[in-house]
N, CA, C and O atoms as a GROMACS GRO file, in nm:
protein
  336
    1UNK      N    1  10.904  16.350  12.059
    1UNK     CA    2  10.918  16.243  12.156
    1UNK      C    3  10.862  16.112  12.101
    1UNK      O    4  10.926  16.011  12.133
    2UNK      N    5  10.758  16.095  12.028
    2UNK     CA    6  10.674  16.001  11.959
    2UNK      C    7  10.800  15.924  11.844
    2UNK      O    8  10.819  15.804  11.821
    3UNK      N    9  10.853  16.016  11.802
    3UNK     CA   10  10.964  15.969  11.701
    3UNK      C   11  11.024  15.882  11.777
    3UNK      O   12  10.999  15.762  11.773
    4UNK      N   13  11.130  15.950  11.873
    4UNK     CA   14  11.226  15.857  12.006
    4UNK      C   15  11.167  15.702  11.989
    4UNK      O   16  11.210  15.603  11.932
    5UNK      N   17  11.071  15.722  12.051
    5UNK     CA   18  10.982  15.592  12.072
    5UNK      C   19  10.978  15.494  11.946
    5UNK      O   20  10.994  15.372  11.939
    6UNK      N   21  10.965  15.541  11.897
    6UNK     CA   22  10.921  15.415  11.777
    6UNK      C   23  11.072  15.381  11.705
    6UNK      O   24  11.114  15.275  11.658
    7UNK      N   25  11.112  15.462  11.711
    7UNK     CA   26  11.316  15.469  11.662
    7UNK      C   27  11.379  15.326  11.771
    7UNK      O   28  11.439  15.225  11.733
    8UNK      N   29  11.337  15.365  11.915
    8UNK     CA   30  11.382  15.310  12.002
    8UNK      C   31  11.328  15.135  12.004
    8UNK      O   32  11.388  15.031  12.028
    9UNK      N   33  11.202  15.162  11.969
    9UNK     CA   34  11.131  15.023  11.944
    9UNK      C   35  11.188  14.966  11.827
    9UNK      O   36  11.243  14.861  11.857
   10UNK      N   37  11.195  14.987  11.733
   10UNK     CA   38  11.240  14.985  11.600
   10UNK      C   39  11.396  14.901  11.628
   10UNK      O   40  11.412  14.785  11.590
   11UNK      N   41  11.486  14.968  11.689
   11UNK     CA   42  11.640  14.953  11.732
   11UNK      C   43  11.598  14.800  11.808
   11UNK      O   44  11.643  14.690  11.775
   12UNK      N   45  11.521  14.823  11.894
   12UNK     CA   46  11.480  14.681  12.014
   12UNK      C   47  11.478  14.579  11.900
   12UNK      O   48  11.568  14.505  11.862
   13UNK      N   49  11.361  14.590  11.858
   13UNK     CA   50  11.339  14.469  11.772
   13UNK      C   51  11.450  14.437  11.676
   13UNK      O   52  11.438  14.316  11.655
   14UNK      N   53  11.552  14.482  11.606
   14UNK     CA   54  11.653  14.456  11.546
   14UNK      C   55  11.737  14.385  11.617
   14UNK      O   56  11.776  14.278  11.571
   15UNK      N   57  11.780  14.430  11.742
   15UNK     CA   58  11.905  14.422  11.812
   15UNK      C   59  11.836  14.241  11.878
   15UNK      O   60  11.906  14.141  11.891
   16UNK      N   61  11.698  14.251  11.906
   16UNK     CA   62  11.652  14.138  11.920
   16UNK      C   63  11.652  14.019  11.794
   16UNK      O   64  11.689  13.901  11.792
   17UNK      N   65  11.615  14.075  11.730
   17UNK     CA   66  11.609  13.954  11.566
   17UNK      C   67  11.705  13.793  11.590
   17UNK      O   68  11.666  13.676  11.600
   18UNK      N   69  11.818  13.845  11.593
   18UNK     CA   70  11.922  13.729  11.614
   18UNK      C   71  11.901  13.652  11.758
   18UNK      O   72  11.998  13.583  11.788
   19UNK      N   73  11.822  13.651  11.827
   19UNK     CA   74  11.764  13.578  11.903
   19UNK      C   75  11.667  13.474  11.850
   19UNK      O   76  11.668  13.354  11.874
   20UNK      N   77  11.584  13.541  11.775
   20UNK     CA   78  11.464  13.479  11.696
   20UNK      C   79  11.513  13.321  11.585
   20UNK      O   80  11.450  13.223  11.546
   21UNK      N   81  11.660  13.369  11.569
   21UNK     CA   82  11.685  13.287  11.435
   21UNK      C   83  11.795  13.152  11.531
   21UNK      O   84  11.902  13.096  11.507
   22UNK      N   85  11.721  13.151  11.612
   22UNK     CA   86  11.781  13.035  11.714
   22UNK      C   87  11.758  12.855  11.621
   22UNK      O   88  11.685  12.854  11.521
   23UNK      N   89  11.803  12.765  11.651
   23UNK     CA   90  11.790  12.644  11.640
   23UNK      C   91  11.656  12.564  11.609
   23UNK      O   92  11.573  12.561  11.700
   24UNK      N   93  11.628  12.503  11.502
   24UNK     CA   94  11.533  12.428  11.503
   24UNK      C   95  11.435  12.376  11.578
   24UNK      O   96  11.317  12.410  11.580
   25UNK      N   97  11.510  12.261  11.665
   25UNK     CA   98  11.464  12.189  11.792
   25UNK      C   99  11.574  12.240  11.920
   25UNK      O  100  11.695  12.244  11.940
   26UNK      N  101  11.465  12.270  11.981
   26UNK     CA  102  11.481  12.366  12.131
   26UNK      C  103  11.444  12.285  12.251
   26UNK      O  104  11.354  12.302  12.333
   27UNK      N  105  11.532  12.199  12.240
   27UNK     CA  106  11.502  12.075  12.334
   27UNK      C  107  11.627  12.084  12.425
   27UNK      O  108  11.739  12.080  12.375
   28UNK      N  109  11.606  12.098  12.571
   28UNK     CA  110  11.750  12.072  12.677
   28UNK      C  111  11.811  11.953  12.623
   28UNK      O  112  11.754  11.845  12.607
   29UNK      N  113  11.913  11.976  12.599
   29UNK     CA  114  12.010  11.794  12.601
   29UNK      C  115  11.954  11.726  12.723
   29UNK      O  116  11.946  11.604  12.706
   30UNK      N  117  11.917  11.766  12.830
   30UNK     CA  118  11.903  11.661  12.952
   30UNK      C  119  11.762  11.585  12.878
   30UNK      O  120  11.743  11.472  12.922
   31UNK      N  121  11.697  11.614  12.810
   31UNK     CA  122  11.565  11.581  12.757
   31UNK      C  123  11.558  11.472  12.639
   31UNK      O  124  11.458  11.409  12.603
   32UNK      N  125  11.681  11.466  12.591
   32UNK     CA  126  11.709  11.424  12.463
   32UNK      C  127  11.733  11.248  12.468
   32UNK      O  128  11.831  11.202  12.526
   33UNK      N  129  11.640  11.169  12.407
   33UNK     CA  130  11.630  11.072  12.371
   33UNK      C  131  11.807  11.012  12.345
   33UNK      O  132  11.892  11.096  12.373
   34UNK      N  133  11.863  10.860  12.289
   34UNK     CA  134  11.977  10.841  12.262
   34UNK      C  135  11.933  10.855  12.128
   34UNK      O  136  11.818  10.846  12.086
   35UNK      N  137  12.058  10.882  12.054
   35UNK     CA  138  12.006  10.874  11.863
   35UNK      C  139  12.013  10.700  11.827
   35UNK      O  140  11.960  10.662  11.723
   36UNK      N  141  12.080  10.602  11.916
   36UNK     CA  142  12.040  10.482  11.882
   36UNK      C  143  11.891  10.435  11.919
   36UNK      O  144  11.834  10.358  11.842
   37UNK      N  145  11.848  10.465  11.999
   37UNK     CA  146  11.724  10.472  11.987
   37UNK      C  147  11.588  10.506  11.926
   37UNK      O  148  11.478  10.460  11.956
   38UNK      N  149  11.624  10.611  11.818
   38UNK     CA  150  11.604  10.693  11.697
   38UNK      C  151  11.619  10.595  11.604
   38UNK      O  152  11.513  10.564  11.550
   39UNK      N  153  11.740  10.521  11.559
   39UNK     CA  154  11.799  10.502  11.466
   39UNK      C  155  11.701  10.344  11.465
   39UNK      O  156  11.642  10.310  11.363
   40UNK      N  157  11.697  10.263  11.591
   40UNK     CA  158  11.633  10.111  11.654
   40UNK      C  159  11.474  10.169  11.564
   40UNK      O  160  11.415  10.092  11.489
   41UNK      N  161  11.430  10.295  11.586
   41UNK     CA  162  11.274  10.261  11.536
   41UNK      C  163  11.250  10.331  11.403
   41UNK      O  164  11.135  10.332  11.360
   42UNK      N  165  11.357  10.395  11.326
   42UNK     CA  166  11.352  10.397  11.218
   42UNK      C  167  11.372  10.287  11.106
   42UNK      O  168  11.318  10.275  10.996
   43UNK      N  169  11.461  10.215  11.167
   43UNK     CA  170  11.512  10.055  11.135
   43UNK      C  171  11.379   9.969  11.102
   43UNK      O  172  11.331   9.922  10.998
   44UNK      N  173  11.345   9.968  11.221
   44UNK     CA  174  11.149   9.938  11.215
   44UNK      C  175  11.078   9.936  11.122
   44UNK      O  176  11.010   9.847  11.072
   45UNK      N  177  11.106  10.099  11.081
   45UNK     CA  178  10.982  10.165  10.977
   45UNK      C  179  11.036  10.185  10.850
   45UNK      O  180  11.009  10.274  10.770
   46UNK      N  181  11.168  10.033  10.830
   46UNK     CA  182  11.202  10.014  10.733
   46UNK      C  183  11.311  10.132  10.621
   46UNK      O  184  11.313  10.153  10.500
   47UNK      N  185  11.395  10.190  10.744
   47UNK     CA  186  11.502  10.267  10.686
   47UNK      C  187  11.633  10.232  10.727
   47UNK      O  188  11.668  10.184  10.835
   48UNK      N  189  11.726  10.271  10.592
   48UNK     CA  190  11.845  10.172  10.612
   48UNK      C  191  11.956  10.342  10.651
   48UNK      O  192  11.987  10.431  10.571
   49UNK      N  193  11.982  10.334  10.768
   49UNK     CA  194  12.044  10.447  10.836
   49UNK      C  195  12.188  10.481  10.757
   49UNK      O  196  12.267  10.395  10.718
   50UNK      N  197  12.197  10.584  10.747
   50UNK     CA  198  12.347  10.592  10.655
   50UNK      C  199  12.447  10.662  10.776
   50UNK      O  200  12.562  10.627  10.804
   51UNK      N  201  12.353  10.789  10.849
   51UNK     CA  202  12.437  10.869  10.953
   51UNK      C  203  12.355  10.947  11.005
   51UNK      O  204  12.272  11.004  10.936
   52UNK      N  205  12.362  10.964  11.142
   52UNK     CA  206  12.303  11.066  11.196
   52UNK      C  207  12.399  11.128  11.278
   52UNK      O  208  12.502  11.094  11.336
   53UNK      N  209  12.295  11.290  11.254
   53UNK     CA  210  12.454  11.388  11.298
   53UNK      C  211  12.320  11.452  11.381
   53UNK      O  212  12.206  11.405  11.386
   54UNK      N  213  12.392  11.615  11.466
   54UNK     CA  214  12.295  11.682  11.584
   54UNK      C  215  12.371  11.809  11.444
   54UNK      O  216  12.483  11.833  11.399
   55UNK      N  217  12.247  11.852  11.423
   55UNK     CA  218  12.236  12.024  11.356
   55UNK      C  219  12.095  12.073  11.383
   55UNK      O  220  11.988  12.014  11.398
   56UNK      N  221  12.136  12.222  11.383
   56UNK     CA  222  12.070  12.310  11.447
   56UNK      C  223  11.945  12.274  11.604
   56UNK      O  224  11.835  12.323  11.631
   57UNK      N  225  12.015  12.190  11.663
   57UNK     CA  226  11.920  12.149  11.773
   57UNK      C  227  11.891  12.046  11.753
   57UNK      O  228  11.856  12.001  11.861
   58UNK      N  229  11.878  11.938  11.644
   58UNK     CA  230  11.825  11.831  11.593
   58UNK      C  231  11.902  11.727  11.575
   58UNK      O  232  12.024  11.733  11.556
   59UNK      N  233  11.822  11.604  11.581
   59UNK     CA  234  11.862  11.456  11.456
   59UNK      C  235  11.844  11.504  11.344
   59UNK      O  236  11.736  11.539  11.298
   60UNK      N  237  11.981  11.512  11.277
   60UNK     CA  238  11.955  11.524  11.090
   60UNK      C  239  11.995  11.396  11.106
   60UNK      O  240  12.070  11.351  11.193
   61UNK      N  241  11.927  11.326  10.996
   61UNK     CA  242  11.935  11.178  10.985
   61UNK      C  243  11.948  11.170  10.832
   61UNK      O  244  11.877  11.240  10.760
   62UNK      N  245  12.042  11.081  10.780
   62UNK     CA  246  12.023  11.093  10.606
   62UNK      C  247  12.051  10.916  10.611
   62UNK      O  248  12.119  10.842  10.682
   63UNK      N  249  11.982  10.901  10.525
   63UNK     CA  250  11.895  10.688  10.479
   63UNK      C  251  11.821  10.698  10.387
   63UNK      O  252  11.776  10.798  10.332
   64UNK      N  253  11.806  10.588  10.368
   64UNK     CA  254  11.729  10.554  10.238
   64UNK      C  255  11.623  10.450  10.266
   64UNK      O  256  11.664  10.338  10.297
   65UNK      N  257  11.488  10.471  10.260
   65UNK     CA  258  11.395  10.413  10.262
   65UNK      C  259  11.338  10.374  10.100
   65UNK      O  260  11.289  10.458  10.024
   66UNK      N  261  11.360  10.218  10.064
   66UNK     CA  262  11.361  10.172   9.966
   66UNK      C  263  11.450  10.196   9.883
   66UNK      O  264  11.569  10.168   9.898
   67UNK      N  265  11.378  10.273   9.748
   67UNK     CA  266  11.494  10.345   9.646
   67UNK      C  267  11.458  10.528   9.687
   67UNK      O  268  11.444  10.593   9.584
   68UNK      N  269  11.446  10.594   9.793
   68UNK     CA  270  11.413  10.731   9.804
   68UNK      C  271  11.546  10.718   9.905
   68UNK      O  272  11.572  10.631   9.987
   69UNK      N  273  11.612  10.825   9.872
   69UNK     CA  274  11.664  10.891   9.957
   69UNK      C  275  11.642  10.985  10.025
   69UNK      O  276  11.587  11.085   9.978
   70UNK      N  277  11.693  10.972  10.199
   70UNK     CA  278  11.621  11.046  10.265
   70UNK      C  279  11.707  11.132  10.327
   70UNK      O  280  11.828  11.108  10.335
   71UNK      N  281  11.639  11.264  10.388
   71UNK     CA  282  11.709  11.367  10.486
   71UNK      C  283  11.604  11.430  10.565
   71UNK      O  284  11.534  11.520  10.520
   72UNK      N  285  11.592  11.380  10.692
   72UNK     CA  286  11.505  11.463  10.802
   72UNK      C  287  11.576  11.507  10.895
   72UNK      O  288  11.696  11.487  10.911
   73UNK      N  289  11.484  11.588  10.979
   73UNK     CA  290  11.526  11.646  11.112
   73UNK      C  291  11.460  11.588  11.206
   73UNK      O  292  11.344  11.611  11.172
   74UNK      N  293  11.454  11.520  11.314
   74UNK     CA  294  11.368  11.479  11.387
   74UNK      C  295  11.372  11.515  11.543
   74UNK      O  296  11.473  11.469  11.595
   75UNK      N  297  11.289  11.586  11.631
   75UNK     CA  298  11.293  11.654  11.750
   75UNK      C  299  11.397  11.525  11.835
   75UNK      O  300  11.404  11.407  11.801
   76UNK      N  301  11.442  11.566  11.906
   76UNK     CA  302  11.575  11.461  11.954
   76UNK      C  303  11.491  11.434  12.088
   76UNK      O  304  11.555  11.374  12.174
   77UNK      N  305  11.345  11.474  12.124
   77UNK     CA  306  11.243  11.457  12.228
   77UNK      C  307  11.185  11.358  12.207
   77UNK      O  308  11.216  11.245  12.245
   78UNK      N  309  11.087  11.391  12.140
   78UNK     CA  310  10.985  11.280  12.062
   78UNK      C  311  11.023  11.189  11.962
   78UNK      O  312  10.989  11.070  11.958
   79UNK      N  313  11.104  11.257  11.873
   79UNK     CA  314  11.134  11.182  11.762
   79UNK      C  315  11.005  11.208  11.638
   79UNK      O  316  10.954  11.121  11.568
   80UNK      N  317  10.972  11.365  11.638
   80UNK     CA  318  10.931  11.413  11.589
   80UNK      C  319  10.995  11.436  11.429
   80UNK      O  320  11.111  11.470  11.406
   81UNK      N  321  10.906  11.412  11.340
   81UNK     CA  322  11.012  11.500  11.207
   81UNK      C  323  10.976  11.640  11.245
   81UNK      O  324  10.874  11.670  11.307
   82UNK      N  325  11.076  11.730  11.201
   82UNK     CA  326  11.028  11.880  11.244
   82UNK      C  327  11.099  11.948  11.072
   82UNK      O  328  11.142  12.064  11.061
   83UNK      N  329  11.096  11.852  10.961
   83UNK     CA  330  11.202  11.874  10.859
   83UNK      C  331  11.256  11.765  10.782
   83UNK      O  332  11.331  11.679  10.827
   84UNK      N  333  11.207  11.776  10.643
   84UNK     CA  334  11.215  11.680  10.565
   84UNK      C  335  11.255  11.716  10.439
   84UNK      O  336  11.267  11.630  10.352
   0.00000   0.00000   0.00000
């Protein structure tokens, strides 16, 4: 019976896994900042915006600050980097 159990737990946690491998930023859209607004205070902090797209839950943002080229993720809440 001890076997069952841990087989059965074992199966759970698998069948669960692909839950786990959810989205970056786990933010409701109702929550979500505009990305021009994103884009207004990156401008700021002296980045020249090329495109911002929504992947895995996020602002992926790709610019170039000076001569570096850039690629972050930034929480579409705060405007967090969560990924660089």
């Amino acid at each position: 019976m001890k076997k069952l159990t841990i087989l059965g737990a074992f199966i759970a946690t698998l069948a669960a896994a692909p839950a786990f491998a959810g989205d970056l930023c786990s933010v409701p859209q109702a929550e979500w900042q505009p990305k021009e607004a994103l884009q207004k205070q990156l401008e700021a902090d002296g980045w020249a915006i090329k495109k911002i797209n929504v992947d895995e839950g996020c602002y992926e943002v790709y610019a170039k600050k000076g001569d570096q080229r850039m690629e972050a993720y930034f929480n579409p809440k705060t405007f967090e980097i969560v990924k660089q």
